[in-house]
N, C-alpha and C positions, 0 to 999 in steps of 0.2 A: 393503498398509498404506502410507498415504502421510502422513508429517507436515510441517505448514509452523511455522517458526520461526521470528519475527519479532523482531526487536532494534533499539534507538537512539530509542525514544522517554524521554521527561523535560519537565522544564522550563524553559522560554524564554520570551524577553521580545518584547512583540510587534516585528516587524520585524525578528527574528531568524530562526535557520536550523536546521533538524535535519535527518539524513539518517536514514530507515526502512531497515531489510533484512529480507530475507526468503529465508529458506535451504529446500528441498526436500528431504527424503528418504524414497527406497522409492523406489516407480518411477511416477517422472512423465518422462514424454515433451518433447521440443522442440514439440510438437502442442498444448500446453496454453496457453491464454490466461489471462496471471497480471496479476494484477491489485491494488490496495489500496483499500477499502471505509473508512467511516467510523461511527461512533455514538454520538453524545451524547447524554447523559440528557432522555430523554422524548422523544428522535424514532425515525425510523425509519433501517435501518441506510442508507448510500447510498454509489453509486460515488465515488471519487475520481480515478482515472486507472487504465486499465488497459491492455495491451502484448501482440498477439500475438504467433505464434510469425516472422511476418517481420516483426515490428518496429513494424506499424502501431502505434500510441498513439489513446488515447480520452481527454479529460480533461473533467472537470466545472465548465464556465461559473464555478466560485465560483472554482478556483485557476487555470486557463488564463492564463498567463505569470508563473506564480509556484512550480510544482510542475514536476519532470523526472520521469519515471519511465524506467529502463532495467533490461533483463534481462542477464543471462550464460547462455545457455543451456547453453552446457557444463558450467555450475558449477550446475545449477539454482538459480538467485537470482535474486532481483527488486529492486530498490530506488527509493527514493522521496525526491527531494531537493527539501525543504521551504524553500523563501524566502521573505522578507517576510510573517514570519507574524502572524497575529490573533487575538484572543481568540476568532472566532467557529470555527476553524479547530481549537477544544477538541476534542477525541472522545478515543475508542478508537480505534485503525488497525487492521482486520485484513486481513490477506494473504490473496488466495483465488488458486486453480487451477484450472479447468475444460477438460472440452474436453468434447464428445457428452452423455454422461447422467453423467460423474462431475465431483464438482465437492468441494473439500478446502477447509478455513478454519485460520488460522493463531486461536491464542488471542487474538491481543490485544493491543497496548502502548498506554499512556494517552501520550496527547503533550499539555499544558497550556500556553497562551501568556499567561501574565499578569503585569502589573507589578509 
């Protein structure tokens, strides 16, 4: 059984900052590519930046020089450090884990950036 835990969303004004986490527990491996996922009402869910287990990073063309993602892998956590944010940049956040055929999602925290 593996749970992901997500904390530090809220509301902000555009061009401000939040920092996402994302805590693991049960048994997830340094093997797992951990990542945070978005979805606003009425689209489809989509990547935001995601972190292998060496470190590489993936990010999504809309936040690339605006979002950090970094892991602890000893601490199994993830987190997400939001800059210069936008209204359009509204969603859900959820934190996922994958490696091979398993793959784990965090519930969810609404992050909302309006004035």
């Amino acid at each position: 059984q593996v749970q992901l835990v997500e904390s530090g969303g809220g509301v902000v004004q555009p061009g401000g900052s939040l920092r996402l986490s994302c805590a693991a527990f049960g048994y997830i491996t340094s093997n797992y590519v951990m990542g945070w996922y978005r979805q606003a009402p009425g689209k489809q869910r989509e990547l935001v930046a995601d972190i292998s287990s060496g470190g590489g990073t993936n990010y999504a063309d809309s936040v690339k020089g605006r979002f950090t993602i970094s892991r602890d892998s000893a601490k199994n956590t993830v987190s997400l450090q939001m800059n210069s944010l936008e209204p359009e940049d509204t969603s859900v956040y959820y934190c996922k884990a994958h490696w091979s055929r398993s793959a784990y999602w965090g519930q969810g925290t609404q992050v909302t950036v309006a004035s």
